[in-house]
N, C-alpha and C positions, 0 to 999 in steps of 0.2 A: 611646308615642313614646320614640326613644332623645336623655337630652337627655342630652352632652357627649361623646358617644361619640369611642372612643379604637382605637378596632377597624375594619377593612378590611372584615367582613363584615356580615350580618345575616341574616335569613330567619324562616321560618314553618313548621309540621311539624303535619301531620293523625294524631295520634295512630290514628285509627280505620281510616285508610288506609294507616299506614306508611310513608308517601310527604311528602317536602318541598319547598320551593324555598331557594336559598340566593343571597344577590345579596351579589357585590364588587366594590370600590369604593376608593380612593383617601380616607379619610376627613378627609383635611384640606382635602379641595374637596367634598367629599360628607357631607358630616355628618347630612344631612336623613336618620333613620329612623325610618317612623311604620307602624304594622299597625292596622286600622280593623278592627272586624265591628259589628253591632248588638245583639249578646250574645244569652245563650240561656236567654230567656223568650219569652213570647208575641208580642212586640212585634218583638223578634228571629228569631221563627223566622216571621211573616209577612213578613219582609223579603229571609228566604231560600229560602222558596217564589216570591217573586216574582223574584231574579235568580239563582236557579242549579236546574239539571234534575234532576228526581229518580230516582236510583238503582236497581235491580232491583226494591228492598221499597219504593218511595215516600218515601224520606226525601230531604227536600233537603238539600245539605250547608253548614255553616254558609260565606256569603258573608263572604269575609277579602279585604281592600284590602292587599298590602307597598306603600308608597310612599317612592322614594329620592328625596332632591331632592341638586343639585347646586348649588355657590356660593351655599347657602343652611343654615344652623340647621336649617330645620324643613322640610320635604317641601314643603306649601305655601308659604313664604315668596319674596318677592321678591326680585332682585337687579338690578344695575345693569348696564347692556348700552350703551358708546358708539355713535355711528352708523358702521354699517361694521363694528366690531369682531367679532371671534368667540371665542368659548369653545370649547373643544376637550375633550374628556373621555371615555373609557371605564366604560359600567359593564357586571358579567355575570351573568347569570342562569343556573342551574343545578339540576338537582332530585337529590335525593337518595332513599334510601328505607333503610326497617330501622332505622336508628340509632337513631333517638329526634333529639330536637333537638339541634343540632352547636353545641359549646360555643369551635370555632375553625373557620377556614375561609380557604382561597386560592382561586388560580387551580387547584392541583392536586388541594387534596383539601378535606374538608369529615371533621371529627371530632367524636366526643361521648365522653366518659370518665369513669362517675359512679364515685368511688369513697366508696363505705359503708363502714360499720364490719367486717361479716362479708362482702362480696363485693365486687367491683367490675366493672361493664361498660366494654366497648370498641367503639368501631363506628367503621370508616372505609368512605366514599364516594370516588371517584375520578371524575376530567372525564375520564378516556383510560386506558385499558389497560397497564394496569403491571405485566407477567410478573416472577415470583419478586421481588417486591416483601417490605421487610422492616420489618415493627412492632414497633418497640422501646421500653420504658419502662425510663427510669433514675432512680436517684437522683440528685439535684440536685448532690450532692457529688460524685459519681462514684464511688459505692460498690459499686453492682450494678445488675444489668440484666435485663429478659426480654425476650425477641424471639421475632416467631410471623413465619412466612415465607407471601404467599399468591398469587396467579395472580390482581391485582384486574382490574374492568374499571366504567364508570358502572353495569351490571345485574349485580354480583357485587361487594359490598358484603362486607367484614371485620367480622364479630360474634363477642365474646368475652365471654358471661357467668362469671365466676371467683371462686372462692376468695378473698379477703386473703390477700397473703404471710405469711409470718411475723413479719415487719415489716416492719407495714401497709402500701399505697401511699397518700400521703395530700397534699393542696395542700399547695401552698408547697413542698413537699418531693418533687415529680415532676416529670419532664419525658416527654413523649410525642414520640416522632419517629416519621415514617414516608419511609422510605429507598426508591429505586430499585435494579433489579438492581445497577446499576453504583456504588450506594453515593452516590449522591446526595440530599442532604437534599431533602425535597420537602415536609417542612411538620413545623412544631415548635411543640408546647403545653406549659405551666409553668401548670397551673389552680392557681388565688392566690385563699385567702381574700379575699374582699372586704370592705372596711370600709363601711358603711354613707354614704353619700352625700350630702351636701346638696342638698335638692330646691330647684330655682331658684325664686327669687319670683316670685309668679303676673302675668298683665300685668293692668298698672292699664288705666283710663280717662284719659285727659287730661282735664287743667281747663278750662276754658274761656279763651278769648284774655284776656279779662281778668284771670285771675288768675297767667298767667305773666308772670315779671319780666323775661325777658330777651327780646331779641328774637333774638339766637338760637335760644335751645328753639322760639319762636314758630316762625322758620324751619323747626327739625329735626319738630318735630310737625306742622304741615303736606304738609311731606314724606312724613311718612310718610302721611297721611290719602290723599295722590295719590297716594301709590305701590301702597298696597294694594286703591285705589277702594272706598274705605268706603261704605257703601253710606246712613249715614244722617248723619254728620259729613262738613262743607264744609271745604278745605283753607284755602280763601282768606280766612275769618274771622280765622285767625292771621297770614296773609298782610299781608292787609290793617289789623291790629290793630299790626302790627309797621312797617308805612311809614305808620302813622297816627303812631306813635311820631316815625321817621325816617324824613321822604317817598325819603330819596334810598336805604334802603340799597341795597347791590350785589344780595344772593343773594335777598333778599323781592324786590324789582323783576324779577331773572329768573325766579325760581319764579313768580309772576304774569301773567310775559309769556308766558312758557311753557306755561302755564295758558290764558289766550288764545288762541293759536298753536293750542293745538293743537282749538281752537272754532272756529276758522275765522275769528275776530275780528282782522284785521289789525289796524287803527290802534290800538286801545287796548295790544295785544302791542309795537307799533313804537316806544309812547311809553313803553312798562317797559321796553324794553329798552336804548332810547337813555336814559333814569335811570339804569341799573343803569352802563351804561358810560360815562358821565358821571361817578359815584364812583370807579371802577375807576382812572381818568383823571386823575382831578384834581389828583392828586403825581406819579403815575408815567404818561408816556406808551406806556410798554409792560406794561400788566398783565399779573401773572401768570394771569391764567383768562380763556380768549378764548372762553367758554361763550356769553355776552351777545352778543358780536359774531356768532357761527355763528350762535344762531337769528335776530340780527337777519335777516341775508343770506335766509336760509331764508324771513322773514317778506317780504320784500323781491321775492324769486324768485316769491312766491305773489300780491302783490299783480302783479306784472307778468302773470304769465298768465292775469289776471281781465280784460285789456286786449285790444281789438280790434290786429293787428300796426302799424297806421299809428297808433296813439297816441301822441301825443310824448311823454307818461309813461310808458309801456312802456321804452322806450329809458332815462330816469333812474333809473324801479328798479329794473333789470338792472345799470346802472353803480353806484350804492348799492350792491345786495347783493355785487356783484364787491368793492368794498375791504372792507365788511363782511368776507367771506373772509377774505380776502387778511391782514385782522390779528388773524382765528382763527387763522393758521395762524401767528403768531409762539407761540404755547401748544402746547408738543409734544401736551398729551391730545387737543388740537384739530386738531390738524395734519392729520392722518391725514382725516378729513371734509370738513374743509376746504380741500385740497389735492384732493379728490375732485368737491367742491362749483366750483372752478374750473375744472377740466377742462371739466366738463359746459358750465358758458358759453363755455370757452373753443371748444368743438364749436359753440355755434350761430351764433359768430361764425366760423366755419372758420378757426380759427388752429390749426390742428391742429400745428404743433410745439409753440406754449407750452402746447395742450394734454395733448401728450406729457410734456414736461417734471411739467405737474404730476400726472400721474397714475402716473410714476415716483418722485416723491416724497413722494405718497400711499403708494404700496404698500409703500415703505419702510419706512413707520408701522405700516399695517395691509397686511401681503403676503397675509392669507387675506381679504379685501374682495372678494369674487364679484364684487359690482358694476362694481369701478372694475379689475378683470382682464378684464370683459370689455369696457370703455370699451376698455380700452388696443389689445385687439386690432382694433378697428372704426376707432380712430384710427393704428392702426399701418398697416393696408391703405389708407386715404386716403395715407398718409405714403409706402405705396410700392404702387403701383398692378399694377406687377408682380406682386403675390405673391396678387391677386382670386384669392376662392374657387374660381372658374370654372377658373383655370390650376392651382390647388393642390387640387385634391377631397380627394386621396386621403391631404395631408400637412398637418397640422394644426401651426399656429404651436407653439413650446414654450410660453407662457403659458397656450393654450388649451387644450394636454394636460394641462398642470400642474393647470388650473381642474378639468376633470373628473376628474381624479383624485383632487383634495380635495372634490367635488361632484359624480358621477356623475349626479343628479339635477336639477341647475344647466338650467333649460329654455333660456336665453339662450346658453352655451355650448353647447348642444346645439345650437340653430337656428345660431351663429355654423360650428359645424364640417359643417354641411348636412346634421344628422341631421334626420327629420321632426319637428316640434313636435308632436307629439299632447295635449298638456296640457290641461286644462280652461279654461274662458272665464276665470276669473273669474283665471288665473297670466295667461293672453294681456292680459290688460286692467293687469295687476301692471310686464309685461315692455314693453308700449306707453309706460306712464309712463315708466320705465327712458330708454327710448329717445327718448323726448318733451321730456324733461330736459334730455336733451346737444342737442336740435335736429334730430332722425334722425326728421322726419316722415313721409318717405316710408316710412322699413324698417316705422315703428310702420304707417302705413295699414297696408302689405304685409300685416306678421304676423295684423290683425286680419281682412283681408277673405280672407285663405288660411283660418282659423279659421270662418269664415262658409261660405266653400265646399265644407269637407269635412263632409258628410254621412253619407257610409260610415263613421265611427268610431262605437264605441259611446257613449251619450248619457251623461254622469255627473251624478250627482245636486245637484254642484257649478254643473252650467251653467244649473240654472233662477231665470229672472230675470234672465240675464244679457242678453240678446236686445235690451232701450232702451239700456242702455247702451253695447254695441257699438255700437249707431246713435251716439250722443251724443259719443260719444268721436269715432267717425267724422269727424261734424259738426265739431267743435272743433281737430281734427288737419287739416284740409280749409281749415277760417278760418286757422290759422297758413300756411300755405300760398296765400290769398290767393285760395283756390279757390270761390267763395261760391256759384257755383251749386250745385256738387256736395254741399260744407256745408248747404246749406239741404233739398237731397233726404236727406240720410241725418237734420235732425232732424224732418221729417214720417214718416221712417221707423217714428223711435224713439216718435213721438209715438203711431200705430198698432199699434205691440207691446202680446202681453202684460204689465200691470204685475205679473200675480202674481208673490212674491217675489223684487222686486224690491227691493234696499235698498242703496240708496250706502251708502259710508261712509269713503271716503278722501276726503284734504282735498282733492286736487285735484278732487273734481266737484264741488266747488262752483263753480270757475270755467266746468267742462266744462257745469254746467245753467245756470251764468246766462247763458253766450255761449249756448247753445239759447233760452232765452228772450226774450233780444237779437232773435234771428235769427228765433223764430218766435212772435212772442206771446201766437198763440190755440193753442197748445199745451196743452192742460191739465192733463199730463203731468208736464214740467219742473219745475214748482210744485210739484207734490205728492210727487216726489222728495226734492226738494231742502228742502222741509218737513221731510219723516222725517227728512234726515241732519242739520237746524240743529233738529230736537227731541229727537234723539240726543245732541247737544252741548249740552244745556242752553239753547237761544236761542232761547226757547219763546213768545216774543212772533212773530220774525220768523217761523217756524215757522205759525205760528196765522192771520200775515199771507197769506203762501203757499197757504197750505189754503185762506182763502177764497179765495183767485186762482183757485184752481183750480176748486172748487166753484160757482163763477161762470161758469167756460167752459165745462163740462163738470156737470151738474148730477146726470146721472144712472151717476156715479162715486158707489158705495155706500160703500168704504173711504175715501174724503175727509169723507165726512159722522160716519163713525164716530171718524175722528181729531179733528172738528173738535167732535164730539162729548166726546170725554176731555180735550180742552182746555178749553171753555167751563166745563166741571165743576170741574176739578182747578186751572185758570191765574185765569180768570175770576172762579168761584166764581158762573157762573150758571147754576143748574138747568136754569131754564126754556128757555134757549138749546139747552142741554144735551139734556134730552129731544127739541126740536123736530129736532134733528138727526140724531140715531139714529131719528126718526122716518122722516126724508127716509132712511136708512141702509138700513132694512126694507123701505121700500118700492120704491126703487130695487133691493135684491138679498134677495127677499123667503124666499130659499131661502139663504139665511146661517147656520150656526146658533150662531155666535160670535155673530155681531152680534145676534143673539136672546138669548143670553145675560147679554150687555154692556149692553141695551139693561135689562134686568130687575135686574141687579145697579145700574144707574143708578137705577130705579124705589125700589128697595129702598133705597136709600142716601137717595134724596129722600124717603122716610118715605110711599110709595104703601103700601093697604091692600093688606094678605096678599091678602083675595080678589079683589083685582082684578088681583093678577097673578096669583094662579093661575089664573082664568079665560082671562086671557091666553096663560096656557104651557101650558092645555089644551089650546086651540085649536092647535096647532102640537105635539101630539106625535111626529109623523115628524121633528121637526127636533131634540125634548128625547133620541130613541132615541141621536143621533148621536153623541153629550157625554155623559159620564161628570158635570162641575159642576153641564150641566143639570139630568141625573136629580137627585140630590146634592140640587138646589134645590127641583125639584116635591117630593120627600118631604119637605123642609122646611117647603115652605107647606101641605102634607096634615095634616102631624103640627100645623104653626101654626092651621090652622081644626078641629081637632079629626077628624081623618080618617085616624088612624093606620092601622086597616086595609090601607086603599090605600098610603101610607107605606110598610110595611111590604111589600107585596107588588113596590113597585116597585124595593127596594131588594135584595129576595131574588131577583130575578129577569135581575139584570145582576152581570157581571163588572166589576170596576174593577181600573181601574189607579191607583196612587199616585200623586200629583204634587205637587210641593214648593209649598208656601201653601195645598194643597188638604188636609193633614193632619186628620186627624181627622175627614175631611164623612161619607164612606158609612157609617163605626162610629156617631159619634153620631145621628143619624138611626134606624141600627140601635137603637139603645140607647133612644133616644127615644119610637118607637112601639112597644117590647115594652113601657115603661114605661108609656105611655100605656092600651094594652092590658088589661098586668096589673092598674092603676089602678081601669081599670070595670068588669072582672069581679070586683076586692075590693068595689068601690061596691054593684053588684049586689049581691052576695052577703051584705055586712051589713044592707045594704036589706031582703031577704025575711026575714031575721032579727029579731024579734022581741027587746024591748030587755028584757025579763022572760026571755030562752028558755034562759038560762042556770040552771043549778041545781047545786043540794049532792050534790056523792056521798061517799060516808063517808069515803073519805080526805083528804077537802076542793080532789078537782079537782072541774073544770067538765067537762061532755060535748060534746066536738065534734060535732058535724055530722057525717053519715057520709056516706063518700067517696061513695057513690053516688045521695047525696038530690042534688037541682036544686043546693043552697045549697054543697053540697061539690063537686060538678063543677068550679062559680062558684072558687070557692075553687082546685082544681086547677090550674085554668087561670089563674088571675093568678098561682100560685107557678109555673108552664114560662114564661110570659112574662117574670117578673122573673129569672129563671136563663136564659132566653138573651139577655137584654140584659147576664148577665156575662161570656159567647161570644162569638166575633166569628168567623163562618163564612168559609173560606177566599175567598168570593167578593167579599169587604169589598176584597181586597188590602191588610190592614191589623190592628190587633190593640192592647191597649189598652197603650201606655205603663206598664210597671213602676211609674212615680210616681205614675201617675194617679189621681186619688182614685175609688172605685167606693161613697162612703160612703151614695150615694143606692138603689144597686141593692141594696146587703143591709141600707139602713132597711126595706124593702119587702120585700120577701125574710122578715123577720123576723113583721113586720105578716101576710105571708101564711100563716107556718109557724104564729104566733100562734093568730090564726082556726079552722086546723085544727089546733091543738091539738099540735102540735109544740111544747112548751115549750123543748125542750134545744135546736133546730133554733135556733129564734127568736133565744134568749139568744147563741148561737154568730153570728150574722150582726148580730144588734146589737152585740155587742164588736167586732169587725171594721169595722160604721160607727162605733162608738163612739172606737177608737184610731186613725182614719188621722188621720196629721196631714201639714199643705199639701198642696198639689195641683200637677200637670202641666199651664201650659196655655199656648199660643203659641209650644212648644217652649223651655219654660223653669219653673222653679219658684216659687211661692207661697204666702206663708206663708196666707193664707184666701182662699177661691172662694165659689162660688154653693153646692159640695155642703158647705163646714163648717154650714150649716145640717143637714142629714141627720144629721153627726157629734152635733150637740147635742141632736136631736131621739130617737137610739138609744141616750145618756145616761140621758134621762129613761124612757125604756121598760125599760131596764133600773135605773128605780128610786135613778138618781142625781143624782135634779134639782139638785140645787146647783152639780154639776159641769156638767149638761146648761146651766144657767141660766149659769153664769160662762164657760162658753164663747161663749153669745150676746153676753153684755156684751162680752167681748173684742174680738169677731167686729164689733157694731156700731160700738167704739171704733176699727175698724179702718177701717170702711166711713168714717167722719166725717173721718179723717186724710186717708183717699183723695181726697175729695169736696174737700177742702181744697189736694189738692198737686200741683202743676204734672204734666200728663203728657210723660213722656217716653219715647222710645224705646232700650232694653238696649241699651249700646255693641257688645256682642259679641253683640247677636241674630242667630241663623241663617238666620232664616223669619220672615218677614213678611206672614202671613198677609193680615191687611185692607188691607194697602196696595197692592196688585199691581197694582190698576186705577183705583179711584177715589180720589183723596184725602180722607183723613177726617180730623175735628176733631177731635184725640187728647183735646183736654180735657172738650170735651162727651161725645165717650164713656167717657170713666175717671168722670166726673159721673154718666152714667148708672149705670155698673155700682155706684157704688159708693153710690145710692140704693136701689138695688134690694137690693143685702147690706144695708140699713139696713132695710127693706120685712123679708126673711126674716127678721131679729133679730128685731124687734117683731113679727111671727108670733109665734116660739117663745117671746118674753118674754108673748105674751097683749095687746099694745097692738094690738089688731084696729083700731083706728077709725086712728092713726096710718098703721098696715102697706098696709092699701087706698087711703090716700090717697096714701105713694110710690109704689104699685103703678101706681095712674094716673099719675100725673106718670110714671112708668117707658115707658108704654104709649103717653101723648101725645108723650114725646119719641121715640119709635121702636117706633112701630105692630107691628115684625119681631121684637121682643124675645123670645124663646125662652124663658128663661128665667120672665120675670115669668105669661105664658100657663099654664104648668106649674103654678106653683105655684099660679095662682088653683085651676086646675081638680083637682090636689092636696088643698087646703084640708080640702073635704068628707070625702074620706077620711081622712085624718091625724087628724081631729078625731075619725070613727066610732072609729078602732083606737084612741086613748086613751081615749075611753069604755067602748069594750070591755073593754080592758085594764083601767081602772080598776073596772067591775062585775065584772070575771073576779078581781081583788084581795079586790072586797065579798064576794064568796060563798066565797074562801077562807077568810074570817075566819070 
């Protein structure tokens, strides 16, 4: 990532290929430069079999991200966008080739110029074809010069391997130009020693609302928590920690309200907003930030269209949000919105001059406002009736040429100038609000039911799911118009559509599904839309309420049962509901294989035995083929009841694809059952082994087994088992993390070279468990796991108990701190593995885990009567435990190979 970049270009160059990209940019509105790969080890080079095609000989090429961001620092970061407003900006993209990476770069060319002690390179790229073009290097002083003349073009690239002058060419003291025939400069470099940089301080974590002083910061740190949509810190903690402080302040009350708003929570948003501007107020009658006021109005607009049209409140807060407006727009930042925001009332009341007026004095603010240029044009044709599209086809308003021309793609100006609307449902449904807004019910029917009618367009992947809502919207557009028969056939319409992917999610269908539900009760539909989009919003009670509505009209809707399923779990905190529901889920859509999965991971989370769901996910393997998690999981509970085999065969015989919280399933699994494997062919094979079979040969080794007795096979085959659990075959989609600790696979590795007699093998795979230290897991780093047992245990095999021994004490001192310390979730975690579906009790599982590192300690330390007693408590808290399984059935081996080892010791002596 480039942090504070001071340059117009940037890019990226495939040394192997010769060939680059080169992206410029205006860097004081573009500063965001950041180049992403997954680097090139194992982990990395499964990441680039997985997204890029492999080459003539089979190599994939390393996957590279350039990301520019614009009115942003960093690529990803956020910026501030008023309503209405637009940002305008150029960036370009360019490839170069030959050079090497280009150390400057414009619009015309792109250059790289290393100069060394005995030679120096030259290489220039061109965007356009530059005959007798001239390259010149001088001195900085203007002492002397050399110039090379060439016929460039983008495929005919300037390359100049050379000599050093006689004196030298060297930074700081060159300039590089490259001239046009006609002598015009076209790009000029001065490569400048660069002085070593100060790297910026890393980003903290905020404190908790508590222990900020100001309610300021409280303000600015909540802001950011909602700007970024942090995915495990709440804004409104600080929020609300700050108007606990001072109920009135201005900016806490609008962030708050705004907050609300945009949940769909009218009255609590009405009552921060009316605080916020109360303080605003209470000196000055005309504050400077009419922020408070716009979203009141907004709030106020929202609450009205939740209204049957004959509501005598309908009519009050439309009049409300109109002077709401009206004293946003004394605040220029506001103006512009809210001079927009009037128009549109001023249309539904047909006052179409004053709402001329203000839509001229909107555009004034913002003149690239798409929206309110095309208000103007719809209110300008009311205003002179003369100039209907019908008499004008062929000659489009100025405003409305002006619009497409700064928006070619603009669908609204497109249908305004009577081109066909071909756009997808989900713009049509974008463009009806639009029009819904200002009062334009009939154009919005129009647009939607022409939408409905054309058939003959190709179908885009955008318009599924769209099909209730066009009903609904219908419906709702039909009741503002008073039309209730018609309204009421288009929401039995919607009511008989397919739901699948279906997902509100603008504010306005919350009003558009409650008047549906108004209208039609026994709907079972409506509810369960409108559920999803107030569980989307966090309003996960009301959410829960609706599901059952639904689930009550409509019983044998399988995805109402499965939602109302993850609720009861996650909101509730009751299982038992929980199950019964995903019950009803299965059996209602018994060919689901999500809800087969969801149903299992619910089983597994409520602490059902391993084999009763596997039994379960037996029975339905037509449905485990479909799912990459499910497979994932069967190997899990194979390898959990002692069934690596099958494990193993199920994992070798499907392809997977990666998916983010799914990291690590098909490798470990992988890993699991060659372990498991290798485990009881070691078992075996010290088994038929004889505890006397060892003996003295004159140089004081012991006599292995030979490779081809029964006991050496045994032996074979637990050393391929343990070596390809430290593989990860391309079909994983995946590969082990660089960090990852693998201290388990060469303790065992070791134990197996051991046995056959590989002394140097052994000693080489136990220093390797012996030195890793912390481990990779969660998509994060830690100082000890489940494998620093392994680390301590290839310690003492290589004869260093003391160290092996004070690694366990550490290990346990570490497990006890754990056991002891609130869990919490990494501010900057990436993946979140365990959380994606069910909610889980971060303390009782950090409890667990960190019994169970207490359990491995006392193993290695020899406190067996202790270690089996966390082992259970391990196993009653979570039946599913992976980890504590292993090592039971570990035990017995671990315990052969140190006896081996230690009589393989006696007979050297």
């Amino acid at each position: 990532m480039a942090m504070g970049s001071r340059e117009d270009f940037f890019g990226g160059y495939d040394h192997r290929a010769q060939a680059g990209i080169v992206h410029v940019a205006d860097h004081r509105i573009a500063p965001g430069k950041k180049q992403w790969t997954w680097g090139n080890h194992a982990f990395g080079y499964a990441w680039d079999r997985n997204l890029t095609d492999p080459d003539t000989t089979g190599l994939c090429a390393p996957y590279i991200e350039l990301m520019a961001g614009v009115y942003t620092d960093n690529q990803p970061d956020f910026s501030f966008l008023q309503p209405g407003e637009t940002k305008c900006w150029s960036q370009y993209w360019y490839p170069i080739r030959h050079i090497g990476p280009p150390q400057h770069a414009n619009l015309e060319a792109a250059v790289s110029l290393h100069l060394g002690p005995r030679r120096f390179r030259l290489g220039v790229c061109v965007t356009r074809p530059i005959p007798h073009a001239r390259i010149r290097l001088e001195r900085s002083d203007g002492s002397a010069a050399a110039e090379w003349r060439a016929h460039l073009a983008p495929d005919r690239p300037f390359l100049l391997d050379s000599p050093q002058a006689r004196k030298p060419w060297a930074p700081g003291l060159t300039r590089l130009r490259v001239l046009g025939r006609e002598g015009r400069s076209l790009l000029v470099y001065e490569p400048q020693v660069r002085p070593p940089g100060k790297v910026p301080p890393p980003a903290t974590e905020p404190p908790p609302p508590s222990d900020i002083a100001s309610t300021d910061e409280l303000f600015v740190t909540g802001l950011h928590l909602e700007q970024y949509r942090h995915a495990t810190r709440c804004p409104t903690l600080y929020w609300r920690e700050a108007l606990r402080r001072d109920p009135a302040d201005a900016r806490n009350n609008n962030a708050l309200g705004l907050w609300h708003l945009r949940r769909g929570e009218w009255a609590p948003a009405e009552r921060h907003f009316g605080r916020a501007i109360a303080r605003l107020t209470r000196r000055n009658a005309n504050p400077a930030d009419g922020e408070p006021c716009y979203h009141l109005g907004l709030c106020l607009r929202h609450q009205a269209d939740r209204l049957p049209p004959q509501d005598p409140h309908r009519a009050d807060c439309l009049d409300r949000a109109y002077d709401a407006f009206a004293k946003a727009a004394w605040n220029h930042a506001w103006a512009g919105a809210a001079y927009h925001a009037l128009a549109e009332l001023d249309c539904r009341r047909a006052a179409w001059e004053r709402a001329n007026d203000h839509l001229q004095a909107a555009l004034r603010c913002l003149p690239d406002n798409l929206r309110a240029r095309n208000l103007a044009v719809m209110v300008a044709r009311h205003l002179q009736p003369s100039a209907a599209p019908t008499r004008r086809r062929f000659r489009l308003e100025p405003v409305l040429e002006e619009t497409l021309r700064l928006d070619p793609l603009d669908w609204w100006a497109k249908h305004l100038a009577g081109q066909p609307v071909t756009c997808d449902s989900q713009t049509r449904l974008d463009l009806a609000l639009d029009l819904a807004r200002a009062g334009f019910y009939h154009e919005a029917i129009a647009l939607l039911a022409a939408g409905q009618g054309d058939q003959a367009r190709p179908r885009d992947p955008r318009e599924l799911g769209t099909a209730p809502l066009i009903h609904y919207y219908l419906g709702w557009l039909h009741e503002q118009l008073a039309a209730a028969p018609t309204a009421l056939a288009h929401v039995h319409a919607a009511a008989a559509a397919p739901p699948d992917y279906c997902f509100p999610s603008r504010l306005e269908e919350i009003a558009i599904l409650e008047t549906a539900m108004r209208l039609h009760p026994a709907d079972a539909r409506a509810p369960y839309y409108l559920g999803n989009l107030l569980y989307d919003r966090r309003r996960h009670d009301e959410a829960l309420y609706l599901w059952e509505r639904s689930a009550r009209l409509d019983p044998a809707f399988a995805t109402v049962w499965r939602n109302l399923g993850l609720a009861y779990f996650n909101l509730r905190r009751q299982p038992g509901r929980a199950r019964a529901a995903y019950d009803r889920a299965r059996r209602a859509c018994p060919s689901d294989a999500r809800v087969l999965y969801e149903r299992d991971q619910l089983w597994k989370r409520s602490g059902e035995a391993p084999g009763r769901r596997l039994q379960e996910l037996e029975q339905h393997l037509d449905l485990v083929r479909q799912r990459d998690d499910l497979s994932v999981e069967l190997s899990a509970l194979y390898n959990q009841v002692g069934r690596p085999a099958e494990a193993l065969a199920l994992i070798e015989q499907r392809r997977f694809q990666p998916w983010e919280g799914g990291e690590g399933g098909p490798l470990g699994q992988h890993v699991r059952a060659h372990l498991a494997l290798g485990r009881r062919a070691l078992q075996e094979a010290l088994a038929q082994s004889p505890r006397g079979s060892l003996r003295r040969r004159s140089r004081g080794t012991t006599v292995p087994p030979g490779h081809s007795s029964p006991i050496g096979q045994r032996l074979e085959t637990a050393r391929a088992h343990f070596q390809a659990a430290l593989e990860a075959p391309p079909n994983l989609g995946e590969a082990r993390h660089l960090l990852a600790n693998p201290s388990d696979i060469h303790y065992w590795l070791g134990c197996a070279a051991d046995a056959l007699g590989d002394r140097a093998a052994a000693r080489r795979h136990w220093r390797t468990a012996a030195t890793f230290a912390g481990d990779f897991q969660a998509m994060r780093t830690c100082p000890f796991s489940e494998l620093t047992y392994y680390s301590a245990l290839a310690r003492m095999q290589l004869g260093q108990r003391a160290a092996g021994r004070r690694l366990l004490e550490n290990l346990l001192a570490y497990a006890r701190q754990l056991e002891r310390t609130s869990a919490t979730i990494d501010y900057f975690a990436t993946s979140l593995p365990t959380l994606l579906l069910f909610a889980d009790d971060l303390d009782f599982r950090q409890q667990t885990t960190a019994r169970f590192l207490q359990a491995q300690a006392h193993v290695g330390l020899g406190h067996h009567r202790r270690a089996l007693a966390l082992l259970q408590d391990v196993r009653r808290r979570d039946p599913n435990h992976p980890h504590a399984v292993d090592l039971l059935a570990a035990l017995p081996v671990a315990a052969d190979c140190r006896r081996r080892r230690e009589e393989a010791k006696g007979c050297r002596r």
